[in-house]
N, C-alpha and C positions, 0 to 999 in steps of 0.2 A: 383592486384599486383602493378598495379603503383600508384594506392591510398596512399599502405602502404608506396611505396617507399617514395614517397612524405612529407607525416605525418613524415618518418625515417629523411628524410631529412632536414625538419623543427624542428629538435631534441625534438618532439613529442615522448615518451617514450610510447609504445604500450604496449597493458595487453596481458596476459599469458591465458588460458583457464581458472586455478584454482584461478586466480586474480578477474577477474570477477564474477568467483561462492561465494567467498569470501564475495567481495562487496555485490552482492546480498542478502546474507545471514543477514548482518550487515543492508540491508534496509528494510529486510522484518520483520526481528523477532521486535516485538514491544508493545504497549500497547493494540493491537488486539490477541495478543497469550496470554500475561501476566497478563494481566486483562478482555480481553471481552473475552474469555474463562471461565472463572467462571459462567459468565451470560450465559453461551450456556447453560452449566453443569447442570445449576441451572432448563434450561427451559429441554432441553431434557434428563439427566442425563447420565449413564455411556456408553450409546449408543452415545457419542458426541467421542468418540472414531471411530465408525463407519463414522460418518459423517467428520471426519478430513480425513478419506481414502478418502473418496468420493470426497469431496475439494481437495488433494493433485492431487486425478486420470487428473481433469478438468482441472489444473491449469499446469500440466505437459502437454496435450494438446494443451493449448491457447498456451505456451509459446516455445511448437516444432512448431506451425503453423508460432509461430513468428519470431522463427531462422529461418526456411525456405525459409519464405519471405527474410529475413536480405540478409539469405549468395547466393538470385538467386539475388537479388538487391539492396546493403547494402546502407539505407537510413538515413540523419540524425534525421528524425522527426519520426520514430522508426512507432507505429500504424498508426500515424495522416497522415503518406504519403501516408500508403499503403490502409488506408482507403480512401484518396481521389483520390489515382490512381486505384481504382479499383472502386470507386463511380462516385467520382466528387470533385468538388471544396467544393460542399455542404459540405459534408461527412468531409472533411478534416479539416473545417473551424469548425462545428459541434463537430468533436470528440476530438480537439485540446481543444476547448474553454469549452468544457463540465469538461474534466478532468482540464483545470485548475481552475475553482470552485469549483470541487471537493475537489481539495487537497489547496484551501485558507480553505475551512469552515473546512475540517479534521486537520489540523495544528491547527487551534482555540482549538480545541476540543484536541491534543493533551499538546499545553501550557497549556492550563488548569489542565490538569491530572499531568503534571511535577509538576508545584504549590501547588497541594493537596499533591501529592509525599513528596515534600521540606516543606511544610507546618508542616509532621510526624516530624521534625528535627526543626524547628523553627514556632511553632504555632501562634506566637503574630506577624508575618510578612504578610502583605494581601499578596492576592493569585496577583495584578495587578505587583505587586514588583517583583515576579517570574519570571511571566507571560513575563516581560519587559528583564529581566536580558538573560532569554532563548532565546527569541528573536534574542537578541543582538548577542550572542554567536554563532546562527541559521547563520545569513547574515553573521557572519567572518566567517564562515567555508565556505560558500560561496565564499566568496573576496577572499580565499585562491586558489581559482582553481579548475580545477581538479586534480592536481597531491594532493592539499591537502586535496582535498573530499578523494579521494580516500584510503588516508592514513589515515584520520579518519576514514571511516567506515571499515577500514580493520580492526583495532583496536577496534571501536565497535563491531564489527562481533565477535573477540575474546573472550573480557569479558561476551557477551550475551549467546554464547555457555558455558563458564566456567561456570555461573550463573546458567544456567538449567544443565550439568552438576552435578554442587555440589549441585543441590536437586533430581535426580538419586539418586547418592552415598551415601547422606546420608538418603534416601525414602530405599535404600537396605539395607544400614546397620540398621537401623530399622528391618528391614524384615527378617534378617539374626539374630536378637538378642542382635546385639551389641549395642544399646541405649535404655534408658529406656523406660518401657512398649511395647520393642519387637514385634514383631509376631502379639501381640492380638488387635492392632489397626487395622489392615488390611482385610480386608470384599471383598472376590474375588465374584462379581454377578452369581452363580448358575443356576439360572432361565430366562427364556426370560422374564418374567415378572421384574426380579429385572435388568436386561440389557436396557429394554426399559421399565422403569416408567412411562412415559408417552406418549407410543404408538408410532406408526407409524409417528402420526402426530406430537407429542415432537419432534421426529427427523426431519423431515420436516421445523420446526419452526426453530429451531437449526442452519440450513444448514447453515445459512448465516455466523454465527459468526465463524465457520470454515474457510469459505472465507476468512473474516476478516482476520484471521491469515495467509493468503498468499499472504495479498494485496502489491504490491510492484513491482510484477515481470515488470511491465510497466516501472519503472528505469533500471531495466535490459537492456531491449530493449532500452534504447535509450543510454547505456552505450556502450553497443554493436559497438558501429560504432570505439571504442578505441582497440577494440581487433586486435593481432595480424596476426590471422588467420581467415573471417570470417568463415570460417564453423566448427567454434570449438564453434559456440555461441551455438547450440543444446548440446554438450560435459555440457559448461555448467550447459546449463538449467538444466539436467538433472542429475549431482551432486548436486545440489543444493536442486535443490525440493525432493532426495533420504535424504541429508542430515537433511534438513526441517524437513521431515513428519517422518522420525526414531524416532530424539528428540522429537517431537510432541506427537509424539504415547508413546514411553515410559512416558514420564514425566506425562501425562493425564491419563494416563493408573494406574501410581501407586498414582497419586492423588486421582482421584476417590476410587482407592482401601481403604485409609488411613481415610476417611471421609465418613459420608452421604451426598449422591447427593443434598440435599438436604441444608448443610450446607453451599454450594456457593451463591457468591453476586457479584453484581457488583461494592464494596467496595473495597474490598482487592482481591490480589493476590490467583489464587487456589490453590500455594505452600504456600504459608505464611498459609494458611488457616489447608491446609494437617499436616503442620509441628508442629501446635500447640500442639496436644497431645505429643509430644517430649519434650518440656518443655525448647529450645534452647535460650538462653536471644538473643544471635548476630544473628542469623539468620533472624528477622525480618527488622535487619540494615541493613546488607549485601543484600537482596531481594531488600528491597528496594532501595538504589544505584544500584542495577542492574536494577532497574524498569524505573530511571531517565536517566541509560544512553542508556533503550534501546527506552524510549518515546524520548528523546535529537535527539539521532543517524536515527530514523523514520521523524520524524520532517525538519533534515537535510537535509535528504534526498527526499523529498517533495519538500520542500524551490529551493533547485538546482536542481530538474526535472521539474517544472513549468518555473523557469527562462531559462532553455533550450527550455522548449517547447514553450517559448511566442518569444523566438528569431526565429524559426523554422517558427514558425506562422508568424512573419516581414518578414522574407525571402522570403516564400511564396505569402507574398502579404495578409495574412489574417489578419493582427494587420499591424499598421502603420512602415514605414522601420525604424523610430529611435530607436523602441526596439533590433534593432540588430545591432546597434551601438555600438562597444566597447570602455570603456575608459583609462584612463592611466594604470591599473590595468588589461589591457586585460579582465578586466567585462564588461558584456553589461549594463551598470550601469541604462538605462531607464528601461530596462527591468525588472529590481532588485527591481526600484524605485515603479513602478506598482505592485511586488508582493510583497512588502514591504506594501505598503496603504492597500493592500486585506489584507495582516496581520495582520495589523492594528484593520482595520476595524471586523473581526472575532475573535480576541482577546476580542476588547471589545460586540461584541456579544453576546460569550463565559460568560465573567462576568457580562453581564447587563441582560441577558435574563433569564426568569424563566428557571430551567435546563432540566425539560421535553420539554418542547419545542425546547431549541439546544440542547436535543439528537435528537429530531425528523430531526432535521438540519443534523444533521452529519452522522446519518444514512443515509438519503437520500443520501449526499455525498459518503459514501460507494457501494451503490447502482449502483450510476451514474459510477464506477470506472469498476463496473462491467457488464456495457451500453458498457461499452468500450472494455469489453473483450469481447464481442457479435460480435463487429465489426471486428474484428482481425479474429474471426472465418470464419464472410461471405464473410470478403476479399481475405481468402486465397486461397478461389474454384476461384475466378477471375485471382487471378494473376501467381497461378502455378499450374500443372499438378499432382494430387493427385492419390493414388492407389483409387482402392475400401475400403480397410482397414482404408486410410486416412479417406475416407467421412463417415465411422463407427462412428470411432475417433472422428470426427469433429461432426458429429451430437448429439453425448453420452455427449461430453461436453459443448454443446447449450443446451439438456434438463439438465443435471446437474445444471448450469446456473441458466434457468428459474425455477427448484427447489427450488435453493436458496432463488431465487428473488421473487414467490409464497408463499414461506414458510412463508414471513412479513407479509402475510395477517392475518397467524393463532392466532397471536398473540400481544396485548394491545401494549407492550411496542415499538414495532418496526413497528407495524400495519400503525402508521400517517408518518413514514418513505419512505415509497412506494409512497405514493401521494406525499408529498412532493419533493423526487425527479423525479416522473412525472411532475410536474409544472416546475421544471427549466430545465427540457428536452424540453418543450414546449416552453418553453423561449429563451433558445438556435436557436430552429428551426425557432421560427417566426424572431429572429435577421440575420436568415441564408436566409432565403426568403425574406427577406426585401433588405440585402442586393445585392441578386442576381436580383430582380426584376431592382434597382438603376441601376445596373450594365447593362444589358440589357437595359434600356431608355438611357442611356448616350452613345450606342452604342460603349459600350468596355466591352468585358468580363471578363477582371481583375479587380475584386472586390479594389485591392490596388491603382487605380485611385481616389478612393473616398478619401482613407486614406491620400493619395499623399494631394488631391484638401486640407482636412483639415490642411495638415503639412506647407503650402504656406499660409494657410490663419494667422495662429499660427505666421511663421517666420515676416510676414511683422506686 
């Protein structure tokens, strides 16, 4: 109560419950629904349906264990505190720095797909042009705040919901008769055999891109700390991922119906793909602007969850204290500046590297996103008082989890994804031991003594 009074008083403009389900919606729906959805489709077929429940069930779990936490102890570094106050300093240092490599090398990977996007509309324009222009637009929506994060992605939330939306309505009006070729496109799977194409194990391999499509809730969580009430962050969550996994299911639902399983790629759209037999000229325009501004709006929203969490991490003492310096713009401008270079540096990545390769990159990053929802889980038995039904809960979406995270083995194109983000897990922890060993010999247990000694040696 006297947090909020304070924030009120500082004419901090608090969010509503339905403000934040909003926001969340506009951070999650993205080029993992819109395009790596086809690629599920494609591996496990019209049982990627099944596997979107299964993701939805996991992901409403992680994100009740993480309002939980929030509203017994509302923190600003959202996981990364509660992992390291139920860990260690390790943990905190670890899960902070893991997810913001995560989401530098996932941003590379999403400028790129805007570019191919903008590319359908101007062909003779390189993709680095784009690439550059996105960017730009990325750090002003930043520089804008919160108050104007927050109004763009309310606004992207909007159009992305309209967009799936008006391929429902016009996936039924088909279905219903009223556009050409009617009725006789639509192939409802009869058989387990035609449900599950490729087995048990197709769906196994699958899990992951389901995931995919709910990666975000982690903005949530550190969004969380603007709400008005915390214990309405569970309220939430839990409109949010109803509203998700509705649209999810329908739209997948009548895609697959519309098409062979078999017809998806990881090229186009599985709506643009479904809608072809319609024969609609604007419908591939329309898609595609909605494709740009829902990879734009994820992008965004990445960009301003790492630049919070690298402040978090200065505060902390786990990054040096001038990341959480702010400047004339109320931005922590070093902060910005650091995840600007990672940008940078992944952008051109993105464009120099053969593209099997940064896929295997960015999968990995995927992956690691979901290291971190592991942690959320084992924090939550530490820091509060669960039923038995909790510890059901909480164990069902640790295997769920490790399903997904399994599943990469089955499978060529996602398979070198696994190890790869094993290695920069490895990487992470030896930078985490390293640093606590330092720490220890200098007989001080604050790790930010070292960052300090560097920041003295820099000013002089």
């Amino acid at each position: 109560m006297t947090d909020k009074k304070s924030r009120s008083q500082q004419g901090e403009k608090l969010l509503e419950w339905w403000q934040l389900s909003l926001i969340g919606v506009g951070c999650i729906i993205g080029t993992g629904y819109f395009l790596g959805s086809g690629l599920g489709i494609r591996i496990t077929g019209p049982s990627m349906l099944l596997a979107f429940i299964l993701a939805a069930i996991a992901t409403y779990i992680v994100f009740d264990a993480l309002s939980k936490m929030y509203a017994n102890d509302p923190q600003k570094g959202s996981f990364r505190s509660y992992a390291k106050k139920a860990f260690g300093r390790w943990a905190g240092f670890s899960s902070g720095w893991v997810y913001w490599f995560s989401e530098m090398l996932i941003m590379g990977s999403q400028l790129t797909a805007l570019s191919i996007f903008s590319k359908f509309w101007f062909p003779n324009i390189p993709l680095w042009v784009f690439a550059t222009i996105f960017a730009v637009l990325g750090i002003i929506v930043v520089l804008t705040g919160v108050k104007g994060f927050e109004r763009m992605e309310n606004l992207f939330a909007v159009v992305k919901i309209a967009a799936i939306l008006m391929f429902i309505i016009l996936a039924g009006a088909g279905l219903l008769g009223f556009l050409d070729n009617g009725k006789e496109v639509f192939n409802v799977p009869s058989q387990a055999h035609d449900f599950f194409p490729s087995g048990l194990k197709g769906l196994w391999s699958g899990l992951i891109f389901a995931f995919y499509a709910f990666g975000g809730i982690e903005i949530m969580g550190i969004m969380s700390v603007r709400l008005k009430n915390k214990e309405d962050a569970g309220k939430a969550g839990k409109i949010m991922i109803l509203v998700l996994t509705t649209i999810y299911i329908i739209s997948i639902g009548f895609a697959v119906s519309m098409v062979s399983w078999q017809s998806f790629n990881s090229e186009e759209s599985p709506f643009v793909i479904a809608m072809k037999n319609y024969n609609l000229a604007y419908f591939p325009h329309l898609f595609n602007g909605a494709l740009i501004i829902a990879g734009f709006s994820t992008m965004s929203a990445s960009l301003f969850a790492v630049t919070s969490m690298l402040v978090t991490l200065a505060e902390d003492g786990d990054a040096p204290k001038r990341f959480a310096k702010k400047g004339k713009l109320k931005t922590p401008m070093y902060a910005l500046a650091l995840t600007v270079c990672g940008l940078i540096v992944s952008i051109v990545m993105a464009l120099v590297m053969p593209n099997k390769i940064y896929e295997y990159i960015t999968t990995a990053a995927g992956l690691m996103l979901l290291y971190n929802w592991l942690f959320v889980l084992v924090s939550v038995k530490r820091l509060i008082k669960i039923t038995w039904f909790g510890h059901v809960k909480r164990i069902s979406a640790i295997l769920l989890i490790l399903l997904a995270v399994s599943g990469t083995l089955f499978h060529e194109s996602v398979r070198p994804g696994f190890f790869v983000s094993i290695c920069f897990i490895v990487l992470v922890g030896v930078v985490s031991v390293i640093i606590h060993f330092l720490s220890k010999k200098s007989k001080n247990p604050n790790p930010s003594s070292l960052f300090e000694k560097f920041e003295l040696l820099d000013e002089k």
